[in-house]
Every structure is written in structure tokens, then in C-alpha cells.
C-alpha positions in Angstrom: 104.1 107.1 96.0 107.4 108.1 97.3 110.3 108.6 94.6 112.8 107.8 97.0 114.1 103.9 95.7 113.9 102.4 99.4 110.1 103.1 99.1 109.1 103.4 95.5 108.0 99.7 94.5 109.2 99.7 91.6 112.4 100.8 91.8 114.5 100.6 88.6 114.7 103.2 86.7 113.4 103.4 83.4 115.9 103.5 80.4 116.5 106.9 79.6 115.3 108.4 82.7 116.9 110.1 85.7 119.3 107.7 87.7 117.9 106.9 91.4 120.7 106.7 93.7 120.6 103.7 96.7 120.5 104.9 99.9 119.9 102.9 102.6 120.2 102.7 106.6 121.6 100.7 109.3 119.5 98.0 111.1 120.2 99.3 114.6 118.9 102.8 113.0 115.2 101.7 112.1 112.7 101.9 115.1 110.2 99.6 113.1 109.5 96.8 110.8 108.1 99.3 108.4 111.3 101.6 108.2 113.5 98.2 107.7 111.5 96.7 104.9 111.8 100.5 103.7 115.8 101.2 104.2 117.4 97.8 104.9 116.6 95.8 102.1 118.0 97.7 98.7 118.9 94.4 96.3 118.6 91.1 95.1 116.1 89.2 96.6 115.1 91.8 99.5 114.7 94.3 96.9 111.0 92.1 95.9 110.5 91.9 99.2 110.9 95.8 99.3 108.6 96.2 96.9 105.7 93.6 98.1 105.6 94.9 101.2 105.3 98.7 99.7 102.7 97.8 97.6 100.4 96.0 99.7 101.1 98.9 102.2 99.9 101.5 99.8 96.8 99.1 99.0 95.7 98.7 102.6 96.4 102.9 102.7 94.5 102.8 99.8 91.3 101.3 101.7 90.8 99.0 98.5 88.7 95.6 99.9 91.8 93.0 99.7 91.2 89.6 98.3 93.6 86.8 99.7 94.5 83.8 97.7 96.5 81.1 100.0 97.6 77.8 99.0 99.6 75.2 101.2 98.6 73.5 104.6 98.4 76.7 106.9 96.0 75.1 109.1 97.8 71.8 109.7 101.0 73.8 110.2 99.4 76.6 112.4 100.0 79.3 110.2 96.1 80.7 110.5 96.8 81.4 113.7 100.2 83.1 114.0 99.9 85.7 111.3 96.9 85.3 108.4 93.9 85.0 111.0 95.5 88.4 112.6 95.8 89.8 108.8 92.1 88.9 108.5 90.9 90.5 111.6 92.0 93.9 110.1 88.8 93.9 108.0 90.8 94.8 105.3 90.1 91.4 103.3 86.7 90.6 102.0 86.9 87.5 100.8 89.3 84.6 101.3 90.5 81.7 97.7 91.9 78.1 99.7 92.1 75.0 99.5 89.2 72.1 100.8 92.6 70.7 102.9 92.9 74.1 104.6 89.4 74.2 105.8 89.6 70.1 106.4 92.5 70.0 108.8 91.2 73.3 110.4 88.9 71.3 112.6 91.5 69.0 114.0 92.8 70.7 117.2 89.0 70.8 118.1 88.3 67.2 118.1 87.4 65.8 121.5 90.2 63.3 122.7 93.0 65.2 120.4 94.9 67.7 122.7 97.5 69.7 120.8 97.3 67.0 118.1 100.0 68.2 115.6 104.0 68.2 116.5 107.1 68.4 114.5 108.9 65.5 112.5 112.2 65.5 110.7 111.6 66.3 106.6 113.7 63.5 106.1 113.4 61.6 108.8 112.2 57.8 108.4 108.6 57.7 106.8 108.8 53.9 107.1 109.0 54.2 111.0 106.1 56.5 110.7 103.5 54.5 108.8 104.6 51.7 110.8 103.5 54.4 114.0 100.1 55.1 112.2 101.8 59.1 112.2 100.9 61.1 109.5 103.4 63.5 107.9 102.9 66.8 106.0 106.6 68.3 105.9 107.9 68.7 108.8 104.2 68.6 110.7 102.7 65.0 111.6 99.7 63.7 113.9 98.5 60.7 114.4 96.1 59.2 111.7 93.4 58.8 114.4 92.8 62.3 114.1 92.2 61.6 110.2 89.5 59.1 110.8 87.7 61.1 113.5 88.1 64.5 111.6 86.3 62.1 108.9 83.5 61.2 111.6 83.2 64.8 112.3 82.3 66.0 108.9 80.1 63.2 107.8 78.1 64.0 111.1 77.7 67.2 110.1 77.1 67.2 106.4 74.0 65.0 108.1 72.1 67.9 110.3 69.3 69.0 109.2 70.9 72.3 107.8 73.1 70.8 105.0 69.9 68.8 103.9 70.0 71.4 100.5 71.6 72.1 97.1 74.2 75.2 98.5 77.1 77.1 97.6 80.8 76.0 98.8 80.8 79.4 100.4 77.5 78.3 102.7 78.8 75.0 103.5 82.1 76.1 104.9 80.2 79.1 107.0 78.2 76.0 108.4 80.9 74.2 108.6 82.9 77.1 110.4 79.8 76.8 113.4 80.4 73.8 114.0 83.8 74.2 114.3 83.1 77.2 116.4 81.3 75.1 118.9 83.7 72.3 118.7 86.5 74.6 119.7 84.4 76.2 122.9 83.3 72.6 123.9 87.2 71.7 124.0 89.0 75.0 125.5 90.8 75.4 122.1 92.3 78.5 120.1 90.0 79.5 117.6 90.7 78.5 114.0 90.0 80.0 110.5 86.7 78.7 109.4 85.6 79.4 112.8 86.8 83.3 112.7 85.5 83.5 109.3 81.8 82.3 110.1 82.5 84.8 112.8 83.2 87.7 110.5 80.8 86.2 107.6 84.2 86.4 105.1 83.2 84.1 102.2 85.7 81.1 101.8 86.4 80.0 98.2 87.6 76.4 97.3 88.0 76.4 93.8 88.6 72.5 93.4 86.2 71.0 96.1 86.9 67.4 94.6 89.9 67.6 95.4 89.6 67.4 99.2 88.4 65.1 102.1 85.7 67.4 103.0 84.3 66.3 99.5 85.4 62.9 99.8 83.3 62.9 103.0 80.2 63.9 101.0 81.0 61.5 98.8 80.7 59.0 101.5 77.6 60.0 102.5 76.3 59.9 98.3 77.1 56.8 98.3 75.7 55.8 101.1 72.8 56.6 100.2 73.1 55.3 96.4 73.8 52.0 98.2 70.4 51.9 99.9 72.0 52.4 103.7 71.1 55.7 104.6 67.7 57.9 103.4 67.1 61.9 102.6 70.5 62.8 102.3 69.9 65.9 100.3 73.2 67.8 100.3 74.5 69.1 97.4 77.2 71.8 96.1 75.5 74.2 93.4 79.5 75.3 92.0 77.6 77.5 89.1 76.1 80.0 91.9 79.7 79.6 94.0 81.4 81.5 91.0 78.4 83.5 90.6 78.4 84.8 94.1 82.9 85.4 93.4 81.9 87.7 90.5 79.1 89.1 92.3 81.6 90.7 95.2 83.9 91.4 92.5 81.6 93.3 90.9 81.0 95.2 94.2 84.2 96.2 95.2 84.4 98.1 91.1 81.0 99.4 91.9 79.9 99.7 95.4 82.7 100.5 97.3 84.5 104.0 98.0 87.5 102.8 96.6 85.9 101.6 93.2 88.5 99.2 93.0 90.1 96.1 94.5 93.3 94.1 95.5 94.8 91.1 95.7 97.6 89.2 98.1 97.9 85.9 96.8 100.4 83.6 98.4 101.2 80.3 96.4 99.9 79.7 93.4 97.4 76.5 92.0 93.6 76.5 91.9 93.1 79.3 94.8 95.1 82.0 92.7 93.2 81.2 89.6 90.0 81.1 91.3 90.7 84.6 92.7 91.8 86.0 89.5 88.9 84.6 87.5 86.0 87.1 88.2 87.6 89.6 85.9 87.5 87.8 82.8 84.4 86.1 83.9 82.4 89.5 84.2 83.7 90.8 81.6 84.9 88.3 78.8 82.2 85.7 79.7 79.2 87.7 80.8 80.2 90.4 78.8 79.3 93.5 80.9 80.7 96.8 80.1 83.5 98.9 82.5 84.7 95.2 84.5 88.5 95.6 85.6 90.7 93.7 86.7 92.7 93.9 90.4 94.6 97.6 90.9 96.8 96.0 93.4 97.8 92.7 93.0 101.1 91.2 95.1 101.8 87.9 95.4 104.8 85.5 97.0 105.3 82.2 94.6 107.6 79.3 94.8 106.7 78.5 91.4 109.8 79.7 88.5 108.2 81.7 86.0 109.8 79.2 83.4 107.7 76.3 84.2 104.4 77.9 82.4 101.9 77.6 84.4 99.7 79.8 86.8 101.4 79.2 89.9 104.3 81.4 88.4 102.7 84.0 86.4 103.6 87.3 87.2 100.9 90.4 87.3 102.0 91.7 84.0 101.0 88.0 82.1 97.9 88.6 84.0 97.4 92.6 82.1 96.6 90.7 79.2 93.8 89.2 80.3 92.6 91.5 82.0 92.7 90.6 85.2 95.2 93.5 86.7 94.6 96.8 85.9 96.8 97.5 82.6 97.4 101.3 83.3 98.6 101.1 86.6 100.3 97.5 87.1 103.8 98.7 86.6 103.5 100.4 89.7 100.9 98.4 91.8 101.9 94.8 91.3 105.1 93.0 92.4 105.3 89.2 92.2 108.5 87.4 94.0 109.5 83.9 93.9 109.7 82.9 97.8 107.8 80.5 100.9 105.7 82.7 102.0 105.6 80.8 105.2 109.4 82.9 105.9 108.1 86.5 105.0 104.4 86.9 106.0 104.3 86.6 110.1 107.0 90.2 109.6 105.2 91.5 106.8 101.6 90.9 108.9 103.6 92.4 111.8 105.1 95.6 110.3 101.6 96.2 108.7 99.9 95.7 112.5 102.7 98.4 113.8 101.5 100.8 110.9 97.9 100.5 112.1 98.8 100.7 115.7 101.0 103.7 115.1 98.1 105.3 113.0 96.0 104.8 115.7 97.7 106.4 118.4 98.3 109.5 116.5 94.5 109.3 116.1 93.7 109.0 120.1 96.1 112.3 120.1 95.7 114.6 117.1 91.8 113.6 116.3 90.7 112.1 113.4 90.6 114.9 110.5 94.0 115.9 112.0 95.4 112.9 111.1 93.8 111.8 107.9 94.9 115.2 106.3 98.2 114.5 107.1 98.3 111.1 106.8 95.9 110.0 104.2 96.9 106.4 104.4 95.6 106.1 108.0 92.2 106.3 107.0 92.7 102.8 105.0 94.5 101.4 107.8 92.3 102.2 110.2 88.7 101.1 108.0 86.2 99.3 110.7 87.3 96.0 112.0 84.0 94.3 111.6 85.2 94.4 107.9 82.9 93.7 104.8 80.9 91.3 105.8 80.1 90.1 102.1 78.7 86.6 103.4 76.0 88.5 104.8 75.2 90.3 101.7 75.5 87.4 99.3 72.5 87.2 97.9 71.6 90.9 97.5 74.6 90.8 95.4 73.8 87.9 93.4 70.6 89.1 92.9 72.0 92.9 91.6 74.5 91.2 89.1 71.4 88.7 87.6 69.7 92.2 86.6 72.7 93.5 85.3 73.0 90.3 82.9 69.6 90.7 82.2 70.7 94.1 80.8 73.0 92.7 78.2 70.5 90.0 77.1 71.6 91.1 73.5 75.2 90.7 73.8 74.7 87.2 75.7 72.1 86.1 73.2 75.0 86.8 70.6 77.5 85.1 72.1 75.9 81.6 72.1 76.2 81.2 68.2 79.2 79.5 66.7 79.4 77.4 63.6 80.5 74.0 64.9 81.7 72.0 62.1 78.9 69.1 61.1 80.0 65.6 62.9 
């Protein structure tokens, strides 16, 4: 990494050592996002920002398999589709931690009769006036609560075709889910949305609290239903056991498998999808035990959370070192957490780090490849195939590979069970 303090991401010096001077340039003398996130932003606040943006630019040079954590209603807000599903069709991210309400309210600009169904409300405008519409608010984003009841009608229809009929993994039923979607959106002349362009791309979608959603609730409809005698052979099911399996199994790959041999993470807002992405670590190797499992190398992340309150949501990496779940060697100068909304800082961020892969590959086009990636090693992980991982695809061949490797430490695991539990 560069020494100079606009581009090192951590720049304070430590106590003791050499003094790094600031220098820094005009706004009207940077050419690029890239070079103002670089020279423009020396202190305070833009100083973090200096430093996320570095990082996650050396990761993605890096050609490390990204992991993206999100939390927040970017789906009703349109957010998927101004700057994370461009992120995502980088192939740079193999595997995506959210929310059920992010993949619920993706499907609502599909729904037949709903054209363009979300628009803007005062935050504190009358509510009162609102219910009394039947307009649902989420900040400053509202649609009508039709679309609630019909996005409901959507999902219990098709947690009833014959595909769903099966005990599956969260990560199956939103790549089902996401076909539908898909279809819905073609039917209607719509912008694709996320679930869609991940069923595309066969990126896994996590939801680490699935109860906690109305795609659940919608199952729950349909359970009981059935319990209640008024509908027959509904047989879906969520199997969360093989869900977190199948996280630890690509985690697992990216240590193992990958060129890189390692992995990082962008996680924007904290909650259940930033523990769930974090949790392979300890899982593999606390849990199950197996030998040589670390923890993310690069690991970014933008929280609104104080880091006073306690909990996850705030935590910076270095919290995270000590259990393992960032790297503890290299964390000082691969991790930056800043206390922000996302929402403001990730379309430029997304942008500056498009510009860098654009740039990369016109110098490509005109020196050649070899050319370029000797004198710019950082190209070669910006420019990685778009197709990306695929890991979806390759889900069970990887579950499969980690059941032998616990079958390996049978010993260990064996062990582990015992515990003298006090007579009741």
C-alpha cells in the first residue's frame, strides 16, 4: 500500500514513528472520483471515508471474493438498482447477507396493475392522513397498501407451485423466488430487480432471521392453512441447519479454493445480516473445530450504529480480531469501520470503483493484458470475469466437501459434546 497519508488507509501515525505530513489537492485538480476520495478528503469524517474507500479498493485489486452484508429497505427505496445491483454485476461479490424485507419488497414494481408503485412522502409529514389514504410509509418512501396485500397474493401463489413442495435452504427459496420475479418483471416491461439479477448470476442470498419477514409470514399462512384442514400437500419447508451449512461451506472456499486464499467483506448497516456474514469464521473453526479457518482479510463496513451502544451493529473490525472473525495480523491495515448512512456514500464509492475498472480496462484494449497487469497489478482483480463466482451453482459440491472435512475431525467433535451439566 502506498505510504503517502491521502492513500494509506490507515493513516495516523504510530506513536513513536516517522510524522506523515498532509498533503492534499484541489477539487478542480482531480480528473476522477478515485483521485478525490484519494487527495480531497484529509480529516474528520472524510478521513474514514478515505480509508473505506482505499481499503475496499485494494480488496477488489486484491481479487479476494467480496461478501456483502446490507441491511435497510434498499429495495423499497430503489437503492438495488442505482448503485448495489451495478456493485454486484462486477462479479466481485460471491455471496450477498439481507434482510427477508429486502427480498419481500423487491417484487413490488413487478406486480401487474402497480406501475411505478413507490413515490416520496415527507419524513414528518402527517402519518394520520396517510393511514386514513391506505399509503404506506417507510421514511421518506410510501405506496399504497394494495401493493402489500397483492405482493402477499404473489408469494403465497408461489410458495404453492410444485417446486417449493420440499424441505430447502433460504438460499433455494429466494433463487426460486428470484424466477419468478424474473418473469414477473418481463411480463410487465419493468427494470430488473435484485433477486431477479441474483437468480441470474446464481449469487446465494442469506436472510439470517427469516421469521422476521413477510415472505415467512406468507409461509406461515399457507402452514396454517393447511393445519386448519383448508388446503392439502403443502410441503414447503426452510431446512436453516443446511442454510448456515452451505455459508460456511463458501466460506470455507474462498480460504481454500480460491487464488486469493482469502476473503472480504463490505458490510453496510449492521443487525442480523452483519452477524450472519461474520459467523462462518467462528462457526468453522470454534464450532466445527477444523484446523487453519480465518477470519475476513478485508473487512469495511459503513454503520450508523455508535460504538457505545454494545451491540453488533456498531462493532468495529478490531472487536471482531478477537473472535476471530478478521484476520488478527493484518486488520490494522485492512479494515476501517465509519459511523455513516451508507445510503449518502455508496452510489460515489460504487461509481469511483466502476471508473477504476473502466480505466483498467482501456489500458488493457491498448497495452495488452501482461502489459498492464505487470504494471498495474491491481487491474487483474478489477478486471476478474463478470460472470462472477457463481457459488449457487456449486452449493452442494461444497457442502458435500466440508461434510468430509468434519468427518475428518470426528475426534475433536466427538470431544466436544461432553460437558458436566450440573444434576437438576
Amino acid at each position: 500500500m502506498s505510504k503517502h497519508p491521502c492513500e494509506e488507509p490507515n493513516a495516523a501515525a504510530e506513536p513513536g514513528g516517522p510524522r506523515r505530513t498532509v498533503r492534499t489537492k484541489r477539487v478542480d485538480q482531480v480528473p476522477t472520483l478515485d483521485e478525490l476520495f484519494r487527495h480531497c478528503l484529509p480529516a474528520f469524517g472524510g478521513a474514514y471515508l478515505r480509508r473505506f474507500y482505499s481499503i475496499l479498493d485494494e480488496a477488489v485489486g486484491a481479487g479476494v471474493p467480496l461478501t456483502l452484508a446490507i441491511a435497510g429497505p434498499v429495495t423499497v427505496s430503489g437503492q438495488h438498482q442505482t448503485w448495489l445491483m451495478p456493485f454486484l454485476e462486477t462479479g466481485w461479490v460471491a455471496y450477498l447477507s439481507t434482510t427477508d424485507a429486502v427480498c419481500y419488497h423487491d417484487g413490488h414494481r413487478a406486480l401487474d396493475g402497480h406501475k411505478d408503485p413507490v413515490h416520496e412522502v415527507p419524513i414528518f409529514g402527517d402519518d394520520g392522513a396517510l393511514r386514513d389514504e391506505r399509503t404506506i410509509r417507510v421514511t421518506d418512501m410510501a405506496f399504497d397498501e394494495d401493493v402489500l396485500l397483492h405482493q402477499d397474493q404473489l408469494v403465497t401463489a408461489a410458495l404453492q407451485r410444485p417446486e417449493f413442495q420440499r424441505r430447502m435452504t433460504g438460499t433455494e427459496l429466494r433463487y426460486l423466488l428470484g424466477a419468478i420475479y424474473d418473469a414477473q418483471e418481463k411480463k410487465n416491461g419493468v427494470e430488473q430487480g435484485l433477486l431477479s439479477l441474483c437468480h441470474e448470476r446464481a449469487i446465494p442470498i442469506f436472510v439470517g432471521a427469516p421469521g422476521d419477514g413477510s415472505v415467512f409470514l406468507n409461509s406461515m399462512k399457507l402452514w396454517a392453512m393447511q393445519k386448519a384442514g383448508l388446503i392439502e400437500n403443502h410441503a414447503f419447508d426452510l431446512d436453516v441447519h443446511a442454510e448456515v451449512f452451505e455459508a460456511c461451506a463458501y466460506h470455507y472456499w474462498g480460504l481454500f479454493d480460491t487464488e486469493a486464499q482469502a476473503l472480504g467483506t463490505v458490510i453496510l448497516g449492521g443487525g442480523v445480516p452483519k452477524n450472519y456474514n461474520l459467523q462462518p469464521e467462528p462457526a468453522l473453526g470454534q464450532v466445527l473445530g477444523l484446523p487453519d479457518v480465518r477470519g475476513y482479510l478485508f473487512d469495511v463496513q459503513i454503520v450508523t450504529a455508535p460504538v457505545t451502544d454494545g451491540s453488533l451493529s456498531s462493532c468495529p473490525p478490531a472487536e471482531a480480531v478477537t473472535w476471530g472473525k478478521v484476520d488478527r495480523d493484518q486488520y490494522t491495515q485492512t479494515t476501517e469501520s465509519m459511523q455513516a448512512d451508507y445510503s449518502m456514500l455508496m452510489p460515489f464509492v460504487v461509481k469511483a470503483l466502476l471508473e477504476n475498472r473502466a480505466r483498467y480496462q482501456t489500458w488493457k484494449e491498448r497495452m495488452g493484458e501482461e502489459a498492464l497487469f505487470a504494471k498495474h497489478p491491481k487491474a487483474k482483480g478489477y478486471l476478474r470475469p463478470t460472470e462472477g463466482y457463481r457459488l449457487f451453482d456449486k452449493r452442494e459440491a461444497l457442502s458435500r466437501r466440508l461434510v468430509g472435512e468434519v468427518q475428518k475431525n470426528k475426534e475433536w467433535l466427538l470431544d466436544s459434546l461432553r460437558y458436566p451439566l450440573a444434576a437438576k
